[in-house]
Phi, psi and omega in degrees: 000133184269158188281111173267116161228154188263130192244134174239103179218127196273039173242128195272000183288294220293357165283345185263003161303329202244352156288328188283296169346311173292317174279353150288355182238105218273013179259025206222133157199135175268124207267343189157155177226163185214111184263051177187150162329309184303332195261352168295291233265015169294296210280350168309312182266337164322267217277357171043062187294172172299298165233114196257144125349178169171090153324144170273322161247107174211202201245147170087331178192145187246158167350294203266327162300325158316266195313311189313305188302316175309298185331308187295325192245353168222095215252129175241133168290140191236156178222109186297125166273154190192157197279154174245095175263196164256350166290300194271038165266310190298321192295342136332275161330311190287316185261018150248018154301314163285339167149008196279136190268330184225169160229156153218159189289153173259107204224117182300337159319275216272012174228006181247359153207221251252106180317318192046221201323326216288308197309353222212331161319288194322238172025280163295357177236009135296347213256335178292301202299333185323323176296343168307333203281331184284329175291326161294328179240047154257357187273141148304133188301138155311166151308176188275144215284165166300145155306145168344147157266168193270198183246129179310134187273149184309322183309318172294007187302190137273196183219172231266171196244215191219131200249165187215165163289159187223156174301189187269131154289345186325297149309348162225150176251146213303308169297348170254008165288303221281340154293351189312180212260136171268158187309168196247349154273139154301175181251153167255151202276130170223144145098171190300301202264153148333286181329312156283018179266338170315330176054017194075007170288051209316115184277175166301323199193153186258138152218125191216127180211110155266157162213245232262148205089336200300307181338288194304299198299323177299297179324298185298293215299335196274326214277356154277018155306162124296115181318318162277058178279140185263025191212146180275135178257148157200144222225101165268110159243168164280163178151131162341132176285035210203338152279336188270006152261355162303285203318316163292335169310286166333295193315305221282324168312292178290009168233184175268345187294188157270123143240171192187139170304117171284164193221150188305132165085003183283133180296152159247122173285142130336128156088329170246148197253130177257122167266103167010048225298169164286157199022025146234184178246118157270110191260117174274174212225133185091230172242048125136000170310328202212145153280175147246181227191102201213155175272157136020108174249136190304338229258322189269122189303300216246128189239098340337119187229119166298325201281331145330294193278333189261003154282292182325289193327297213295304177318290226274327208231082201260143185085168178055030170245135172237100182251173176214133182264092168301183168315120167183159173284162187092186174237356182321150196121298193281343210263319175330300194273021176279286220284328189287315198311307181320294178290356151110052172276152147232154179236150157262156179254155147257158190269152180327309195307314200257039212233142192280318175215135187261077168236307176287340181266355158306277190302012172263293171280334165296335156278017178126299170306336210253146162276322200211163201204113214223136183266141194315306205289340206243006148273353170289338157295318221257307166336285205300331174280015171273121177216000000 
């Protein structure tokens, strides 16, 4: 059976684009369109499509009210289109806070003549999120969902920090960390609790690398932190550069911690989570004092790349890491955590149930790696009782 999806937009070029893009792929068929919110959630409970599309601005009803509703009385994966601005990073963040599970930027470029790669994105992340849907609509609805968030105010920045030097990053490049030879054991799984993979081995430092689903999930897990967290976070999600200072601003309004877009030479602190920027690489540098910041190597699929950041760690830091690879497509991730495993990290996974598309943390655990395997709510607890 093919995934009947409803695409909503008040533009009628890009609903009949995105129907033919979809419908090149004989597992996708557009099932109806709606060109405003109010008549997506009409036509949600009509044709009770797999998957919805979801424009952000339109009339009578917008996006992020749309997906709220839908989300409350009919709950289906939507995959939000969006600019890519700092308007529309934050209006993003906001719908997927409300339920929305994925975006792709909305670009009249890749849709007004022959898509290439754009078409086989598209494609591929309705046919992911799609696996979502039975598990959404055997879930009970939430409570009635939060309000919008505002837009961060300059006031809510963090405030700049004291820089230190870090070694030369010169001699390596994001392809020969993420390449490196991987162990040559799985690691073995020990004790009941996540906590006990720890062996009493109070680590040094959080490494957490997400994509798609990571926003929400990074959100709840960093805002059960304690302002007095005694360990430094440093944070891969994917994502567009022009979101991940939206996406840090938010972190930092909304938790106790510090977050902040990381930057060349920001020290790594207790108590603050440093974020990625989009379409570079972040590295740590020395024995674990400091990050660099360096651009993009075409040769590495992902910019932000966990298997990057979480190679460096693994050089500069032995032992004493404890990272988790979350929900996102793909395997970024693994070839890292081969290298952190070698030095003696442990890792964690999140689990299928809780997971919006269960691929990187697959390609964790089925290689081996993982210790413990934790559904998304209980790690900002388990996080926080680490002292």
């Amino acid at each position: 059976m093919p995934t009947n999806v409803l695409v909503v937009d008040d533009s009628a070029f890009f609903r009949r684009r995105i129907k033919d893009i979809l419908e090149k792929n004989p597992a996708l068929n557009v099932v109806g369109f709606a060109d405003n919110g109010k008549v997506a959630v009409e036509k949600v409970k009509e044709l009770k499509p797999d998957v919805i599309t979801m424009d952000y601005e339109m009339p009578l009803l917008d996006g992020i009210s749309a997906v709220r509703q839908i989300m409350s009385e009919q709950p289906t994966p939507i995959l939000m289109f969006s600019s890519l601005s700092y308007e529309g990073a934050r209006v993003t963040l906001d719908a997927l806070e409300a339920g929305a599970l994925d975006y792709l930027p909305k670009s009249f470029e890749s849709m007004s003549g022959d898509p290439g790669d754009s078409a086989k994105l598209l494609q591929d992340r309705v046919l992911a999120i799609s696996r979502r849907g039975a598990t959404m609509r055997r879930a009970t609805p939430a409570a009635a969902p939060r309000p919008p968030a505002t837009t961060p105010s300059a006031a809510s920045a963090p405030k700049p920090k004291p820089k230190s030097t870090p070694a030369s990053a010169a001699a390596r490049t994001p392809a020969s960390i993420a390449k490196e030879s991987p162990v040559s054991k799985p690691a073995a799984r020990t004790g009941k609790s996540p906590l006990d993979s720890l062996q009493g081995d109070r680590p040094r430092i959080i490494l957490i690398g997400a994509s798609t689903g990571g926003p929400v999930a990074l959100q709840n897990i960093l805002m059960s932190l304690p302002a007095n967290y005694p360990f430094p976070l440093l944070l891969v999600q994917h994502m567009p550069g022009t979101f991940t200072s939206a996406f840090a601003e938010r972190l930092n309004r909304l938790c106790k911690i510090n977050v902040k877009e990381a930057a060349d030479n920001d020290l790594i602190r207790p108590g603050t989570a440093l974020l990625a920027p989009g379409g570079k690489q972040m590295l740590v540098e020395g024995s674990g004092q400091s990050v660099s910041i360096i651009e993009g190597d075409d040769r590495i699929q992902y910019r932000p790349s966990v298997d990057v950041t979480f190679g460096s760690a693994a050089r500069a830091i032995r032992g004493k890491v404890l990272a988790l690879v979350l929900t996102g497509m793909g395997s970024d991730g693994r070839e890292g955590c081969k290298l952190l495993k070698r030095n003696g990290a442990t890792i964690w996974t999140q689990n299928e149930q809780s997971c919006v598309v269960y691929g990187m943390p697959m390609a964790v655990a089925t290689a081996g790696l993982s210790d413990a395997v934790i559904d998304v709510k209980d790690v900002g607890t388990l996080l926080g009782e680490l002292r």
